[in-house]
N, C-alpha and C positions, 0 to 999 in steps of 0.2 A: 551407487545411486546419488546423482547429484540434489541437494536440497536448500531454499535458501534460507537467509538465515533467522531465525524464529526472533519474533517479537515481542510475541504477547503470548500467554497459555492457550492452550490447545483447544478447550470449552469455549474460549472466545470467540473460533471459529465455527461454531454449531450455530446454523441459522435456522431460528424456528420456524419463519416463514416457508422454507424448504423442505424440511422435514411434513410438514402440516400437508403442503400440495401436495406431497410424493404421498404421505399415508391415504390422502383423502383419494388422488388417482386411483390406488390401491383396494380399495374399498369398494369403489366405482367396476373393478372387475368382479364379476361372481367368480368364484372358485370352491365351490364346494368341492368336498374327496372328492376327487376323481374327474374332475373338471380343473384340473388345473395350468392348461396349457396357456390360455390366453394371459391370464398373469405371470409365467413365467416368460415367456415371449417380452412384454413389456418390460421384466426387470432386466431381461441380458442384457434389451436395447439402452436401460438407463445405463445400465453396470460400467458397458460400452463406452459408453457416452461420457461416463465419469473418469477414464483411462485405465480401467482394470484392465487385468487377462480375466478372460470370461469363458466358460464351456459349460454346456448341459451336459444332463446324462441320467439314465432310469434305464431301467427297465422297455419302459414303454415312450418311443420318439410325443406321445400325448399326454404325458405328464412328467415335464421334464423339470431335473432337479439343475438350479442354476447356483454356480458352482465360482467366485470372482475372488483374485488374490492381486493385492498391493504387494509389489517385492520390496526386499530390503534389502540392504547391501550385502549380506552373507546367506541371506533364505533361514536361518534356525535365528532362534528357534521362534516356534510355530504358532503364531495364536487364532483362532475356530472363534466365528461368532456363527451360530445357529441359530434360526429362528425359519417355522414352516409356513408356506402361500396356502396352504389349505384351510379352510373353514368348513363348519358344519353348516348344515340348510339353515333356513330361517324358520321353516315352521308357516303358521300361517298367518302369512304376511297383514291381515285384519287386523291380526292381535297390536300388531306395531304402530307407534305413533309417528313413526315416519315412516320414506321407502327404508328397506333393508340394504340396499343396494345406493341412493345417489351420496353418498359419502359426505352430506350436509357438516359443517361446520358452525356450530352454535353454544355460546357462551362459554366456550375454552372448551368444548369439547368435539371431537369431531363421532357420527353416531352411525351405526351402521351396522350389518354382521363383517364380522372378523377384526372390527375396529382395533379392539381390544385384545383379541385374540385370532393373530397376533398382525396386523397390519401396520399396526405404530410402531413395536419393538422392530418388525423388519426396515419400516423407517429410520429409524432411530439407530439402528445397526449401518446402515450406507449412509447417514449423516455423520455417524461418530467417523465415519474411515476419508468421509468429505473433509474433514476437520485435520484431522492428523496430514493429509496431503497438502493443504493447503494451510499450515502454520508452518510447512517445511522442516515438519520434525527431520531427523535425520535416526530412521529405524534400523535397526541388525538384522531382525528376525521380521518373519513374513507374516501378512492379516489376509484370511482366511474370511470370506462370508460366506454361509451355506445359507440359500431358500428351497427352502425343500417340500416335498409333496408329502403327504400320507398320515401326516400323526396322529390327525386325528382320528386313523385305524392302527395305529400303534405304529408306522414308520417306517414299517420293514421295506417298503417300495422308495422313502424318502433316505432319513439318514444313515440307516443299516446299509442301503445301497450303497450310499457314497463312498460311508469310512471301509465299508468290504471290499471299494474298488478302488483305494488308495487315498482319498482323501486324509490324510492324517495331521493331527499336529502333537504341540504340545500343552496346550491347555484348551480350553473351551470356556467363551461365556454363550449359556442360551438366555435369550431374550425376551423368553415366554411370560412377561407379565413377574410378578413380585410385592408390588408395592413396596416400591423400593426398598427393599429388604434383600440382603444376596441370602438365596438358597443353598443350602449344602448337602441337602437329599430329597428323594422321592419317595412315594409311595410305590411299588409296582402290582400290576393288574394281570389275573386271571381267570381267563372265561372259558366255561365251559359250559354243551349243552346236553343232558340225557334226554333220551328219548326208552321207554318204555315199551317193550314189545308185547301185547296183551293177543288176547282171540275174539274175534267178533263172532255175536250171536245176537240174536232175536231179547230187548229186552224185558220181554217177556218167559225169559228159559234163559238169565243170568249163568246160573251153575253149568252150560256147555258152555261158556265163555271165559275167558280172563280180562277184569276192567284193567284196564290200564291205566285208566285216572286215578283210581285206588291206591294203584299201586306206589304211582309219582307221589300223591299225596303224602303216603307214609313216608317215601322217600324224602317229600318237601322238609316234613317235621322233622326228622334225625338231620337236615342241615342246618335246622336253625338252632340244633343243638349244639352244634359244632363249638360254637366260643366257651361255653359254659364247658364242656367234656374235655377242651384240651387248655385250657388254662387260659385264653388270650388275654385277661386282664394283666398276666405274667411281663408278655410280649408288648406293651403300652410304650410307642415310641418319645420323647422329650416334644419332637417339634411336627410330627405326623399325627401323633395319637395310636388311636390300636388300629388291630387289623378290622377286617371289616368284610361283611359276606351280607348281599342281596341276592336273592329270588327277582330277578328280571323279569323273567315273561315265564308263560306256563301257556300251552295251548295243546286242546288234543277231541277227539270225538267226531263226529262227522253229521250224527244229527239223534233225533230223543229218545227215538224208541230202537236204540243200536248200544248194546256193548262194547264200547271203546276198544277200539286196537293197537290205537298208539297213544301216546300223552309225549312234547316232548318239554322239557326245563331250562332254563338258562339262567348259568348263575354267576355275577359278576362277584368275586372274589380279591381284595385288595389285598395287600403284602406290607410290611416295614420293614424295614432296613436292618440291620444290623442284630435281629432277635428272631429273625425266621426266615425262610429260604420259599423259593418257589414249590420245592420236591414238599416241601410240609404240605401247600396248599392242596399241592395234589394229591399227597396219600391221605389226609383228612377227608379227601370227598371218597375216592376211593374204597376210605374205611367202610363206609355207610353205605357206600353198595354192597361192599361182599358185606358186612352184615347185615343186611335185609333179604340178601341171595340165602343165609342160614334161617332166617326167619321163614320166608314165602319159594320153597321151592321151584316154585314157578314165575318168578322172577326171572326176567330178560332186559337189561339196560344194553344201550350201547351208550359212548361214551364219544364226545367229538369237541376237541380243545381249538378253541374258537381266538384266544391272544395269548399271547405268554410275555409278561414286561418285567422284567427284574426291577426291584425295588435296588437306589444306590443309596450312598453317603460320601463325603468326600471330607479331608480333615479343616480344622479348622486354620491349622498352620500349613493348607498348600498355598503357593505363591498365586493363583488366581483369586482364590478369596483373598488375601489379602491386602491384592493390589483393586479390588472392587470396595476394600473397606478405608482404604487410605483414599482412593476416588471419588468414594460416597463422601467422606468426610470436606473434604475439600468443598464439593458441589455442594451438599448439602447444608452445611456446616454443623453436622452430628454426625459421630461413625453409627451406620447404618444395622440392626437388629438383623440374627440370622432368622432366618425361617426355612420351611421343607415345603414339598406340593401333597398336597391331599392326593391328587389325581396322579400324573404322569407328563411326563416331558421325553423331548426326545435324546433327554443327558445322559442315561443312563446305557445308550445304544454306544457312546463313545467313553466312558469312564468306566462300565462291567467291561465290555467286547472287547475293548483296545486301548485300556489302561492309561484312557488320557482324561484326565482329570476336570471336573466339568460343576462349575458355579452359577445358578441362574439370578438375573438380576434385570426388573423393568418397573414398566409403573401402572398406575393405577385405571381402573377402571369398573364397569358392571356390566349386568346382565350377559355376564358371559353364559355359550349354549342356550339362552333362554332369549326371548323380547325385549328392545330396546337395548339392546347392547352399546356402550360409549368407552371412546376411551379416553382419559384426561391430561391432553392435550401439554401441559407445563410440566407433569411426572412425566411423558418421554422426550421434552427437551430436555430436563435435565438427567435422563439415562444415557441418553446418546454421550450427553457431555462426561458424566460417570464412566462410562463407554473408551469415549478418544483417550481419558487421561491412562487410565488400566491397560490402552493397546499400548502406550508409549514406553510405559513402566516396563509392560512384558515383553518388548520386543527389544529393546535398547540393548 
């Protein structure tokens, strides 16, 4: 691949003005899960547009995962920037001091839903690759951008698809926000919902009946036993903290003067990395059924596992972080602190699944999931530029 001959550093090339429009374009499309056709449609066109090789692909031709690679001169090895078009709702839109939707740009910040999460990273990811093509680095190995659908349901339609249908490389950076910090693990999530099989009768003539509320009730209390019974303050991760189990929602009954027949649970259940396994979380809830099945012989649960996300970690001496910490250092001019996500990323779909190694690193912002959401605007010009330098590193 011919290239000409570089000038100035690759950051150089990262134009904020550019980035800023694309995020705010960005912004300007709704894309809530499962709406996310119309923004992928406009990034192929930009991707296009920028000289990538460009292909969708899902599941579903209506939410397609767009999919663009810079070649290099030999194709290996492979570097993956990830970051997903999907956003959660706004909510109601009252509570907001601006629209949620016109991707307003004010005082260095542009505001919006998905601003922050993640419309600017996926900016900031096709500006860092604008950059490296136009300083005419001259690359070995090939860059890789995934926009993908779904994470915000865990991914399986978004980056699970891709890397299951070939997409692979050999490192990963996701762009999911950071504050400018490169991440080196996750958290991972699992949900589950019981449901309570009780008998309905007259509440008036209880004893021909089985409450079901009752039942979940008791059931509720032996979960929140769970940390204290199995040790979690053991399992306390450096940069996650500990595990972590909430009571979501609880709903059951049909009206006052009726003995309950059903009740059902949902219990959102976090994971850490390297102290506990997914299988813990689930024979911990497990436990608490069969022993409340010895308690109340009349006990009926069913049991219906709602996500399953592996919690990761990646070392601190793989060649992606390091070349995110020599990158940061540059741009920023301090080597940048590690950190983990409380929540979940879709890194953990390519570093557990398919053993490629996966550092997240972006910038700042707020009100993520919640009202007034922003993203600030000069932490992903300088992630992009953190960005171009780490592709050049990795692909040379």
């Amino acid at each position: 691949m011919q290239r000409r001959k570089r000038t100035r550093q690759v950051d150089s090339y990262v134009d904020a003005q550019r980035l800023t429009r694309l995020a705010a374009d960005l912004v300007k499309i709704p894309s809530v899960t499962g709406e996310e056709k119309a923004v992928g449609e406009f990034l192929a066109d930009e991707l296009r547009a920028a000289g990538l090789q460009v292909r969708t692909m899902g599941e579903d031709a209506s939410r397609p995962n767009v999919v663009a690679r810079l070649k290099g001169t030999e194709g290996r090895p492979v570097l993956i920037f990830n970051g997903h078009i999907d956003v959660v709702p706004p909510g109601d839109e009252k509570l907001w001091s601006y629209s949620p939707f016109a991707g307003t740009v004010e005082n260095g910040k542009l505001l919006g839903r998905g601003s922050c999460d993640m419309k600017t990273g996926i900016a900031a990811m096709i500006e860092a690759v604008r950059a490296v093509q136009e300083s005419g680095q001259c690359i070995r190995g090939d860059i890789v951008l995934e926009c993908v659908v779904d994470e915000e349901r865990g991914g399986y339609k978004g980056t699970k698809y891709v890397t299951d249908h070939g997409v692979t490389g050999d490192y990963c950076i996701n762009c999911d926000g950071g504050d400018l910090m490169v991440g080196i693990c996750s958290k991972g999530d699992y949900g589950v919902e019981l449901t309570t099989i009780g008998k309905a009768a007259h509440a008036s003539a209880p004893e021909r009946g089985v409450n079901a509320i009752h039942q979940m009730i008791r059931l509720a209390d032996e979960v929140r036993r769970i940390p204290r019974r199995n040790t979690w303050h053991r399992r306390r991760h450096r940069l996650v903290g500990p595990p972590l189990i909430n009571i979501s929602v609880i709903e059951g009954g049909l009206q006052r003067n009726m003995v309950p027949d059903r009740c059902s649970m949902i219990i959102d259940r976090r994971t850490v990395p390297s102290t506990e396994t997914m299988d813990d979380a689930r024979n911990e809830i497990r436990k608490v059924i069969e022993d409340e099945k010895k308690r109340d012989p009349l006990l009926r649960v069913e049991l219906r596992e709602i996500i399953d996300v592996d919690a990761y970690e990646v070392s601190e001496g793989e060649p992606v972080v390091q070349a995110l910490l020599i990158a940061g250092k540059k741009v920023l001019g301090k080597r940048p602190r590690f950190t983990g996500c409380k929540g979940f990323t879709d890194g953990h779909w390519l570093t557990v699944n398919h053993g490629i190694p996966c550092a997240t690193f972006g910038g700042l912002g707020g009100g993520v999931h919640g009202v007034d959401e922003y993203a600030d605007l000069k932490s992903f010009v300088d992630s992009a530029k953190v960005y171009a330098h780490a592709a050049v590193a990795l692909t040379r």
